[in-house]
N, C-alpha and C positions, 0 to 999 in steps of 0.2 A: 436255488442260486439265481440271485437276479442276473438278467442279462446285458454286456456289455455296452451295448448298442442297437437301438430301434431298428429295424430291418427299412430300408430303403423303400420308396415306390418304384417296382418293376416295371422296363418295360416288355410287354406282353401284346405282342398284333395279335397271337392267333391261342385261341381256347385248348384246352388240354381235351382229348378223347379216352375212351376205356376199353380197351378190348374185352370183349366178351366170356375171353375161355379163363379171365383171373384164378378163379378159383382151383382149377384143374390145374395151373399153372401153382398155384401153394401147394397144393397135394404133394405136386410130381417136387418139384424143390425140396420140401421135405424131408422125401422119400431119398431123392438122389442124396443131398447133404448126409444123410444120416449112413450110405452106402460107401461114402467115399472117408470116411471115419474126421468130420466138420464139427459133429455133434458134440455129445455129451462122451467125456472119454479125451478131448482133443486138448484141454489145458484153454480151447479160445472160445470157442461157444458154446452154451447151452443151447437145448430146442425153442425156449421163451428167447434167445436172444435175435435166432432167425427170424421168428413171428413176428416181431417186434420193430427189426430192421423191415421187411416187406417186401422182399426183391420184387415176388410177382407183383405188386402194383406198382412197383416204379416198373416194368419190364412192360407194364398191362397199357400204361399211362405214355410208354415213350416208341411200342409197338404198337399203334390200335389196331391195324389191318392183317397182321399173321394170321396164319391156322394155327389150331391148338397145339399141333407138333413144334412148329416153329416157335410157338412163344414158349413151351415146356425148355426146348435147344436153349434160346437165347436168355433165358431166365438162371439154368444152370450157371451160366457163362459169367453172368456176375453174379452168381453167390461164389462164383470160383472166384472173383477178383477182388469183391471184399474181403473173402477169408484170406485170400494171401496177404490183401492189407494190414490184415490183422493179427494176423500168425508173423511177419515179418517185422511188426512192429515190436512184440511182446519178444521172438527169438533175438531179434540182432540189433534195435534202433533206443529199445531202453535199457540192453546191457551194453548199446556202444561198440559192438562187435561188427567191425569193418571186414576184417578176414574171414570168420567165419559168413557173415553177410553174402560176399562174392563168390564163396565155395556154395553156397545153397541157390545162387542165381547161376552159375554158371552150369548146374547141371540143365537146366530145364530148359534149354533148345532144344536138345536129344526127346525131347517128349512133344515134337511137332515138323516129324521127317515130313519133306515136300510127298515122297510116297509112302503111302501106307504100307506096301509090301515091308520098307525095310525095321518095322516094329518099334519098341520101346525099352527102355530101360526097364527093368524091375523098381515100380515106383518105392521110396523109402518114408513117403510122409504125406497127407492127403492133396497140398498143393501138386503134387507131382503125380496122384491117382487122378485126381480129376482131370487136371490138364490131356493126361494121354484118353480119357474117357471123351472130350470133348472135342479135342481132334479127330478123335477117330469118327466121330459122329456129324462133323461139321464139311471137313474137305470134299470128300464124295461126290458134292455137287455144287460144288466151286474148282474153278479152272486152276490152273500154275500160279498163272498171273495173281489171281488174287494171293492163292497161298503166299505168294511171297510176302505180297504187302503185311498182310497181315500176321505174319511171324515176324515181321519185324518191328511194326507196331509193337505186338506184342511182349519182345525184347525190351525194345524201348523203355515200355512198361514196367516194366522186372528189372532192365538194369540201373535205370536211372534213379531207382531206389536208393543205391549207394552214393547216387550226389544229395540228398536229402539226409543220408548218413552222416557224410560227411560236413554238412553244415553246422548241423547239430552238436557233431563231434567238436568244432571249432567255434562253437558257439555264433552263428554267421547267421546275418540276414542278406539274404540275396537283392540285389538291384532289379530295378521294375523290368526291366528288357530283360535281364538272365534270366529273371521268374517266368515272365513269359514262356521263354525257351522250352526251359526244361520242366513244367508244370506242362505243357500240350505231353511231355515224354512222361513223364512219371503217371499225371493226370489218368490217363486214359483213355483220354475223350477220340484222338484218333483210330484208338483201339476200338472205339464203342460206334464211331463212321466205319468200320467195316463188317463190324456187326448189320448195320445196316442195310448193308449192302446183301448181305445173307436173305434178314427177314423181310425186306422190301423186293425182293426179288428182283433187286436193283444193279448187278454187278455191272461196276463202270469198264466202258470199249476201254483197251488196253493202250488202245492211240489219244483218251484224253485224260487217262485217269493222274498223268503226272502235272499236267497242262497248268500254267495258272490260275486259271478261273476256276480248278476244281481244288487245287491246291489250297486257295483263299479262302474258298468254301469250307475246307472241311477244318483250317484252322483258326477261322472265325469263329464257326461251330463249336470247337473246340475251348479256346479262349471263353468263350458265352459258359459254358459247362463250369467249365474250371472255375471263373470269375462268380460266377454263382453257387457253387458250391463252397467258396471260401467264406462268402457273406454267412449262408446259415451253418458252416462249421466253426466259424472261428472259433465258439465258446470252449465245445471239444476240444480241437486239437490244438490249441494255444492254452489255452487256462489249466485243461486239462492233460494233455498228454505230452505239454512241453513241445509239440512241434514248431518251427521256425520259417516253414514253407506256406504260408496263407497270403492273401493279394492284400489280405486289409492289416497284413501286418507288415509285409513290405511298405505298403505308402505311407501307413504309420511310422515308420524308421525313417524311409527318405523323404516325404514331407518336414515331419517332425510336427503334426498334430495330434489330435485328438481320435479316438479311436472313431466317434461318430464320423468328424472330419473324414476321413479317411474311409470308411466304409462307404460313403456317400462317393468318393472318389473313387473306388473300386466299381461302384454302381456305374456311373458314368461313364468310366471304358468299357461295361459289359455293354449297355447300351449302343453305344457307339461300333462294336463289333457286330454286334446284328443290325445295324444299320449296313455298315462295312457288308455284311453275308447278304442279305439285300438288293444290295445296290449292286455286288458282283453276277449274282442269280439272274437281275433281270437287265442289265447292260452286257452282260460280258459273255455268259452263258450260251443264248441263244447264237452269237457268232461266231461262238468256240463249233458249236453242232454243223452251222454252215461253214464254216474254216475246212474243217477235219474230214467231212463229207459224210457224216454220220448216217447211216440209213434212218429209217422211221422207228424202227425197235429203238435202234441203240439211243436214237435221238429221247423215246418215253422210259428207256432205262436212265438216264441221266437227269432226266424229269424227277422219277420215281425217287431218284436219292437227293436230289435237293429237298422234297414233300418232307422224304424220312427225316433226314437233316431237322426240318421247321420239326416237324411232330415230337421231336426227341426233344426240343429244346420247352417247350411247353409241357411235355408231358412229366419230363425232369423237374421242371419247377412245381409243380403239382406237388410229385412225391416227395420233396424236400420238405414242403410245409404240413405232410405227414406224417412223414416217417418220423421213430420216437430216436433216432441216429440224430440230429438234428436240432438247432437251436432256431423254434418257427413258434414260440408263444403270441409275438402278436403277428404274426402273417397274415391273418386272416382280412381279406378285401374289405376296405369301408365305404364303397362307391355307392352312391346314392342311389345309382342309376340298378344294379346289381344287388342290393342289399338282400332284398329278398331270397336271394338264391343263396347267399350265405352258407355253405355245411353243403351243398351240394354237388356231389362226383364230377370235377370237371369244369366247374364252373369257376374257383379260386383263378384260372388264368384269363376271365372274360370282363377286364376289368377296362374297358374304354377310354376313362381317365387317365389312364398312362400314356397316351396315345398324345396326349397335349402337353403344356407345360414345358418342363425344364428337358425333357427329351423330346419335345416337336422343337423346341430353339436351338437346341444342340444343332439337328438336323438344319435347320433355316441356316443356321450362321456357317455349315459347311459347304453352302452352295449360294451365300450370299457378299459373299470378300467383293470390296471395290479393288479393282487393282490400280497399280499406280500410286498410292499414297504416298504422300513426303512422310519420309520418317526421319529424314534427316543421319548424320555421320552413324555407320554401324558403332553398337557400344561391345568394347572390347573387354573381355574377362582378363584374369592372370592366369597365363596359360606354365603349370606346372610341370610341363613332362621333365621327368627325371632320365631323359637318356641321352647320351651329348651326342652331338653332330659332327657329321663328315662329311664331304665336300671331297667328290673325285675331283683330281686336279686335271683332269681334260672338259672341263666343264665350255671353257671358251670355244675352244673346236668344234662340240658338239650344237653349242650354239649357232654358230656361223653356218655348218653344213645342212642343220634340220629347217631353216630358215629358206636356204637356195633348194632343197628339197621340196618345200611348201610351196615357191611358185612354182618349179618346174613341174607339179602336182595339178597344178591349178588351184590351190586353197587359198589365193590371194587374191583371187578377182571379183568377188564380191562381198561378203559382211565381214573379211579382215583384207591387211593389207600386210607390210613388211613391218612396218612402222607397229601397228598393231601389236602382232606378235613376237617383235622383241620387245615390247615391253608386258609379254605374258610370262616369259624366259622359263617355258617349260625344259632347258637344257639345266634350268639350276634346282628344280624340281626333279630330274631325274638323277641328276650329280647325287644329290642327298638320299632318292631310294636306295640306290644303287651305287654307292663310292665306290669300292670294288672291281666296277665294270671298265672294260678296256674301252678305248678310244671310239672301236666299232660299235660293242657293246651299247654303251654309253648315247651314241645318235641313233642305234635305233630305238633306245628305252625313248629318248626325244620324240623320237617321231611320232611314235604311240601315243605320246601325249596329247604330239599336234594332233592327228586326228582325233584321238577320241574326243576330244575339247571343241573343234570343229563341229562335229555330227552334234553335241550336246549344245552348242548354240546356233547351229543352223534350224533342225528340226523344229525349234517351238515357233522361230519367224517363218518357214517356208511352209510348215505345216498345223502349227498349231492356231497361230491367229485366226485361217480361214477356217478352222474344223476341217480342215483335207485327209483324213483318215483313212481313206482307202488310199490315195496319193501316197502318205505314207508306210502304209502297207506294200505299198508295189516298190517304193523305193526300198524299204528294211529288204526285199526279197531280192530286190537286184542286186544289195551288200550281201547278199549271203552266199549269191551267186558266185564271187567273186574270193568264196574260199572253201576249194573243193577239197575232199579230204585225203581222196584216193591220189589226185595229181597233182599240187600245190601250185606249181608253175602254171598250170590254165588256169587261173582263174583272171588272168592277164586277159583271154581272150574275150570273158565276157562282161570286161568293164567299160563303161562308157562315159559316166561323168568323174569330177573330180574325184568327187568322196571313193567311189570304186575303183578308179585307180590307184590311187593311195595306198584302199586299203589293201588291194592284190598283190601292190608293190610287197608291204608291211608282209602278210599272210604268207608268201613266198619265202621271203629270207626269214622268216621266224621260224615259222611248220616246217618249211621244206626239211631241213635236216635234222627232224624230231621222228620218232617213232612211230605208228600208226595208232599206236594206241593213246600214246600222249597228245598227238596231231588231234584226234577226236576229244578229249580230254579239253583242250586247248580250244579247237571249236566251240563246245558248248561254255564255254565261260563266255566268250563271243556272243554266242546267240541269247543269253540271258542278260546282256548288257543290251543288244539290238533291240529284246523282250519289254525293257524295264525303258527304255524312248518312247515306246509305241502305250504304256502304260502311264508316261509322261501325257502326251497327247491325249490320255483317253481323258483324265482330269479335267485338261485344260477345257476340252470339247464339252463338259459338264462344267465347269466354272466351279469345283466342288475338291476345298482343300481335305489329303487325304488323311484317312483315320491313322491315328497314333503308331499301332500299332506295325502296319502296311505300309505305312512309311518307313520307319527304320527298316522294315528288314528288305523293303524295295530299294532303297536310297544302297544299302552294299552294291546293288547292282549299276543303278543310274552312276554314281562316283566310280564304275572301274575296277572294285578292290577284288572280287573275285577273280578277273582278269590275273590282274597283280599276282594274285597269290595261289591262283594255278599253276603260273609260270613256279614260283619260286618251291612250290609244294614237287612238281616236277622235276625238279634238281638234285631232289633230295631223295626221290622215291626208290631207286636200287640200293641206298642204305638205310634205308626203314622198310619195317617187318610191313605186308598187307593189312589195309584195313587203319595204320595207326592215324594216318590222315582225317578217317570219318568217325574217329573217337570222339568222345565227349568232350574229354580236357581239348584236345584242340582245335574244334569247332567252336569252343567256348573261347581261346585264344584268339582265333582268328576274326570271330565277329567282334569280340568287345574291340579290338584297334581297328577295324574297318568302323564303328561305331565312333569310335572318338575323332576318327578323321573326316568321316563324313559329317558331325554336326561342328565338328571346326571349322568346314568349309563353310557349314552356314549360317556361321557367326560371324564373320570376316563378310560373304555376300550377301548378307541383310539388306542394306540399303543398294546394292545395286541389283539386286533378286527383286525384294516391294517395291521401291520406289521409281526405278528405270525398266524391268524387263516386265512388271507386272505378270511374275511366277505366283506360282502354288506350291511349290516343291521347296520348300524350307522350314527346317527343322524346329525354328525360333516360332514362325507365325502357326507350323501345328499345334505349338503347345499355347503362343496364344489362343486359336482359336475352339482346343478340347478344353481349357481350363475357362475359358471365357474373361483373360486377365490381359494386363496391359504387357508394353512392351520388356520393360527393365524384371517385369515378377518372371517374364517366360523366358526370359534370357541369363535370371538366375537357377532358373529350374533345370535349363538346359546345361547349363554350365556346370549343375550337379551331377546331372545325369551323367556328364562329359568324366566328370571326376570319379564315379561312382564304376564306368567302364573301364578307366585304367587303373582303378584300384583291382580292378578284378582280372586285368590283364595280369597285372604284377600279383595278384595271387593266382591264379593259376601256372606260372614260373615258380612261386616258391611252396604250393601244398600241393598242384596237379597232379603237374608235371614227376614229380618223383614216383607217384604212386604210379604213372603209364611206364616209367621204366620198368616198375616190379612186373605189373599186368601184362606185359608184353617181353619182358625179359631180354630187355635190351642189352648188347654188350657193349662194349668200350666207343667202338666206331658208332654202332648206331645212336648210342646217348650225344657223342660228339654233333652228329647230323642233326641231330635234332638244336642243339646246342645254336647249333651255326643257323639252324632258322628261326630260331627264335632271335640271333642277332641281328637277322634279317629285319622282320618285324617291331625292332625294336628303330631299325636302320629308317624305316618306313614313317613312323611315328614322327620322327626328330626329321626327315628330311620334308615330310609334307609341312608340319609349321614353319620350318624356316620359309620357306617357300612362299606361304601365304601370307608372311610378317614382311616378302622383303618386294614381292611386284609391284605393278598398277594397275591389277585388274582389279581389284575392292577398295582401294582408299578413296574418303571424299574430295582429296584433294587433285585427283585423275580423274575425277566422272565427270561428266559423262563420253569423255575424249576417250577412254579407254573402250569404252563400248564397242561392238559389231556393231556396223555402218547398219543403221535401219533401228536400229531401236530407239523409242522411246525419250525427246530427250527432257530435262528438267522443266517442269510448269509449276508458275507460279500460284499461290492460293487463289489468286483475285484471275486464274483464268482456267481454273478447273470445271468440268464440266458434267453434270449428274452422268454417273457410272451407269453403264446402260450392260447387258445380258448377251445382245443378240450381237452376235458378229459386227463389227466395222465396216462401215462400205466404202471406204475411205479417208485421206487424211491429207486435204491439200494444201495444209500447214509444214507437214511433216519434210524435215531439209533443209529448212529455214534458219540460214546462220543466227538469228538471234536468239533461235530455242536452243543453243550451246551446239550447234555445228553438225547434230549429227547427220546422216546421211541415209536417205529412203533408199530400202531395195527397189530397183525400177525393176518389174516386169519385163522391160524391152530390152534391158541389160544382164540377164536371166540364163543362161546357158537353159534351151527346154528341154535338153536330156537331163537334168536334175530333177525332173518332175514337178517343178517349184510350183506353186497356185497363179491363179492369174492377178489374182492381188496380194499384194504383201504390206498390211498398213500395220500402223502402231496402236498397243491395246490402249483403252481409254481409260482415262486416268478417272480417281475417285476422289473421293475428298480427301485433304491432307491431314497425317496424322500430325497434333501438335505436341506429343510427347507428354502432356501431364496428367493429373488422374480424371480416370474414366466419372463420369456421371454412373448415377444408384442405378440406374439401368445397364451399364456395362463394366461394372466394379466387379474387382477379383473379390472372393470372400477374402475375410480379413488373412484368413491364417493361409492362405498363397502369397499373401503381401513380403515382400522380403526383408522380415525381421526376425522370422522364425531358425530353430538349433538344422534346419530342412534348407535351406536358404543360402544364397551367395553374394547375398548384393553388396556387402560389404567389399567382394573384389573386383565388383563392375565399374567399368570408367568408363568415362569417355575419349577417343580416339584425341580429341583436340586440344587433350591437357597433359598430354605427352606424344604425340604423336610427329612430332618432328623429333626428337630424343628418339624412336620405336625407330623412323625409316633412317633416322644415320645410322643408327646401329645396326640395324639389318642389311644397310647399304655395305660400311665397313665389313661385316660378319663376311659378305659376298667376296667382296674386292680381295680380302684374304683366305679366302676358303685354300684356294687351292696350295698356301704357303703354311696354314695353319696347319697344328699336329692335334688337332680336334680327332681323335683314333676312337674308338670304340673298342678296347681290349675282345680279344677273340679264340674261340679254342684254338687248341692246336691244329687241327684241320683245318682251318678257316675256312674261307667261301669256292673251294675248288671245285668250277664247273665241271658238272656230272654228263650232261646232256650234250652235244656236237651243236644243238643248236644256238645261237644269240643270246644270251639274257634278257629279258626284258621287264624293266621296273617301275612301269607307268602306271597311273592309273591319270584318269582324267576329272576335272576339276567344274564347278557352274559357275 
């Protein structure tokens, strides 16, 4: 059978290794399969089919440093995972058996108790024999802590099986973000980082193993696995086994190219993710050790599992171009440099060549963005949401008091003023999360705005221009300060600039009358919004726009929406069963609408994100700069992707969602609860677009007056100046009424308990983009061009050929909100607060 598509050039920094004890390691595999009834007898393999597949050299090739015991342990471990790949395929995925599917996954938790004292089931079938054989032989000398991860990994593993059922069942190709998702769950490759941690004798400190930077690590790692193992299976499991879960067959569906196309395009994000694994390992890592106060062991255990990490990802790609599982007919390296070694053990990943070319430009052009560019009016999609809006009618009120709150705050005496932020009218931003909300309610959903909106346009002037990083390090600690868990009301005492008092104001009347556990709860949504600033900064501090990837699922956090929807999951949590919050269906809910409103936001702040604030954090210019295309191709592609999230919002409501009722056996009230949050969510959707259709924070006919005093204001071509790398030393332009008025932060007008820098200038602008097609040198391939069945361009406009039509309308939409019967039909329960404390509906906006 000829093969679909040429295999990609890899990139490959580091050579594959061989452990030594291979061969002992097939014996013992063998031996064990044929014990645990794998073999001959099983309906799924024969003994030629193990030899064949190779575990122990992919196990030899991705462990080089165990002892013989340990690679016999970890070799077992995946022949236990392909067979169950394989046996669940043949029992339940090509007879389409969902029910029975979940009945055979949901025994085998019970065969990985946290103690071994309390035994096993009596296994009924060999996935359920080996499993309990492998635990019982793996725990022993691993702590709790891992155990836990690692069983849940493991679950993940096994359960998320039935969403790949159920695709199939439905005939569905998954969108590029949800594959992501749930391919690290189904994948593996998680599972296979704590394998790691076993044979490297690497187990990560328990104080960083949830941390970001190890986080990033291990699902880059993971993504790299996944995304390459898609390339050399797709022939298998598409052509042949009907599967519907492959990368190169995702971007084949939502591009709408060619299978090469797109294979090529799958290459590209792997690549990119180990750039991504990379660049976290040696920027982020090493501070994370010093942060945390690591000793010397723990600081070389954490060493050790990065090494393991790189070793697995080479050593992986190795055995793929081996193993006879696998479509790797022309794999084989044609480096000129290398040829000679050709056929020899290890050498297949020491191919130098890849190291240049179309993945060293990748890399150059993520760390090489001029900022500043004119791009001129953002270009606006046809924004489809199907769910109507509502407008609390104390919407005025709310206005008026979060405003006289804001300066009695201090948040008006430097980069905004009054004038400012009523023209941001986060009171009508919160009207629309939260119609529902009473009068109180409703100003302090406001206020949460104003701050959070605040802190996201302070931090990049006060801390990111100079590279101030430790500055902001000390200031995120002093906000943290400021919201204690145990007493909520002191944290009043330890605040001292604006932003701290606010937010202890906020923190007080929110937490105060929330439960301990929710209060914590509600913290850490906090702290990973603080998290995702400071990851903001780290960017900026490299000039280095982030990878695809890392962006979406950081961006939930930079926008708020976790915030948002901790609160709202907290209302709801005494009528829903445990656990049904960290389900699959709705995790999968709640990121695809945190997904569609976060790249909302940054298609609407296009031009005053590139052009005025000279960001990195936009959604539009990542996929310019992963796809290496123009502006209108990335702004169709986003706008699919935009589409492609609430298509899958709106299926998981109508195929999930029923199925979590049966799984959880939900009754009357609780289905209603759910009901009601999901009206929420829908409330959320419909209240952020009006929102951003109706202010003057992103129109080009408000910029740059809308701006925070200190940014950036319009330069003309004929006074642009080459884009320079290194910090700013100043800008004695900058204030100057005829560069459209705006206004420098002066240092001397600084409050210095803010921790502000000593200078605060404006980033330097680059060359202006003129909006038409790129030269052969920075040309999208054709089939990114938006013409393709993948493509939206047919419903991109520009702002300025309806854009006085868009603001009446949204003006009037306003003016009437609070008279209009714009309802959202609701269960019977409707939205009856659970909690004594506030509601609160905010999330915040760039």
């Amino acid at each position: 059978m000829s093969q679909p598509f040429v295999l990609p050039d890899f990139y490959l920094p580091h050579p594959a290794r061989l452990n030594p004890h291979l061969e002992s390691a097939r014996t013992h595999s063998r031996t064990w399969a044929r014990q645990m009834g794998m073999l001959e007898g099983s309906g799924i393999w024969e003994s030629a089919d193990l030899d064949a597949h190779d575990y122990a050299l992919l196990c030899s090739y991705t462990h080089p440093d165990c002892d013989a015991e340990q690679l016999a342990l970890v070799t077992d471990w995946y022949v236990w995972v392909f067979f169950f790949d394989d046996h669940f395929l043949e029992m339940f995925k090509r007879t389409l058996d969902r029910k029975g599917g979940k009945a055979y996954l949901d025994r085998l938790p019970a065969f990985m108790p946290m103690d071994l004292a309390d035994g096993f089931p009596e296994p009924t079938n060999p996935v359920e024999a080996g499993l309990a054989d492998l635990w019982a032989r793996t725990v022993p000398s691993m702590t709790a802590e891992w155990r836990e991860r690692f069983a849940v990994s493991t679950r993940n593993l096994l359960n998320e099986s039935l969403w790949e059922l159920a695709n199939i069942n439905e005939g569905r190709v998954a969108n590029p973000v949800e594959y992501i998702e749930m391919r690290r769950k189904v994948g593996g490759a998680p599972w296979s980082a704590g394998l790691i941690e076993y044979a490297a004798n690497a187990e990560l400190p328990a104080s960083v193993a949830e941390s970001r930077p190890l986080r990033v690590l291990t699902d880059a790692f993971s993504d790299g696995v996944h995304l390459r193992n898609d390339l050399f299976s797709y022939q298998r499991e598409v052509e042949d086994e009907g599967e519907l879960s492959n990368g190169v067959l995702v971007l084949e569906t939502f591009l709408g190219c060619t299978t090469q196309e797109a294979a090529e395009a799958v290459n590209d994000l792997l690549t990119s993710r180990l750039h991504q694994f990379e660049n976290t390992a040696l920027t982020e890592v090493p501070g994370l050790c010093l942060e945390k106060g690591l000793t010397p062991d723990q600081s070389a255990a954490v060493a050790a599992y990065v090494k393991g990490l790189q070793d697995w990802q080479s050593g992986g790609h190795e055995w793929h171009m081996r193993s006879s599982r696998y479509m790797n007919g022309d794999a084989r390296p044609t480096s000129p440099f290398f040829g000679s070694l050709d056929g020899v053990l290890g050498t297949s990943a020491l191919d130098v060549t890849t190291l240049f070319g179309r993945q060293a430009e990748a890399r150059k052009r993520s760390f090489t963005h001029a900022p500043g560019q004119k791009v001129g009016p953002s270009l606006l999609p046809d924004f489809d949401v199907p769910y109507p809006l509502t407008v609390s009618p104390h919407v005025a009120g709310a206005r008026e008091q979060s405003i006289v709150w804001a300066d009695h705050m201090g948040l008006l005496d430097d980069i905004w003023d009054a004038e400012k932020l009523a023209g941001y009218d986060f009171a009508l931003c919160a009207a629309g999360l939260d119609p529902d909300a009473t009068p109180e309610e409703l100003e302090l959903s406001t206020e949460w705005l104003t701050w959070g909106t605040y802190g996201d346009d302070y931090y990049p002037m006060a801390y990111g221009r100079p590279r101030d990083l430790a500055g902001a390090r000390a200031a995120t600690e002093g906000l943290r300060s400021c919201m204690p868990v145990d007493r909520p009301g002191d944290g009043a005492l330890a605040a001292r600039t604006p932003m701290e008092r606010s937010l202890a104001d906020l923190w007080e009347r929110t937490a105060g009358p929330m439960s301990p556990g929710a209060r914590a709860a509600f913290r850490r949504s906090l702290d990973v919004m603080l998290d995702s600033w400071l990851w903001e900064l780290h960017n900026q501090a490299q000039n280095r726009i982030p990878d695809p990837v890392d962006y979406i699922e950081m961006r939930r956090f930079t926008f708020g929406s976790d915030l948002t929807m901790s609160l709202s999951r907290l209302r709801h949590a005494d009528r829903l069963p445990t656990g049904i919050h960290e389900s699959g269906p709705l995790r999968n809910l709640e990121n695809a609408a945190a997904d569609y409103c976060c790249l909302l936001n940054d298609v609407f702040s296009y031009q005053k994100e590139i052009e005025y604030e000279g960001e990195l954090h936009n959604g539009v210019l990542v996929v310019q700069n992963f796809f290496d295309c123009d502006y209108p191709t990335a702004l169709g592609i986003v706008d699919d992707l935009m589409r492609s999230r609430l298509r899958q919002f709106q299926h998981v409501i109508d195929h999930e969602l029923p199925l979590l009722y049966e799984d959880f056996e939900l009754d009357e009230e609780g289905r209603a609860a759910l009901a009601a949050y999901v009206a929420e969510l829908q409330d959320w959707i419909a209240g952020i677009l009006h929102w951003h259709a109706s202010v003057r924070r992103y129109s080009d006919a408000h910029l740059p007056d809308s701006l925070p005093h200190g940014l950036a204001p319009h330069v003309d071509s004929e006074q642009v100046d080459p884009p320079h790398t290194d910090p700013p030393q100043g800008d004695p332009g900058h204030g100057d009424p005829s560069h459209g008025g705006s206004t420098h932060v002066d240092p001397a007008h600084v409050d210095p308990a803010r921790g502000a820098p000593s200078q605060v200038s404006s980033p330097q602008v680059g060359s202006p983009y003129d909006g038409g097609p790129q030269d052969a040198s920075g040309a999208a391939p054709w089939w990114m061009r938006p013409t393709g069945a993948g493509t939206s361009a047919d419903r991109v406009r520009l702002p300025a050929a309806v854009g006085e039509a868009v603001r009446d309308a949204a003006e009037q939409a306003a003016a009437a909100a609070p008279k209009a019967a714009m309802v959202v039909p609701r269960p019977p329960t409707g939205r009856a607060l659970t909690l004594p404390a506030p509601r609160v509906a905010g999330c915040h906006t760039s």
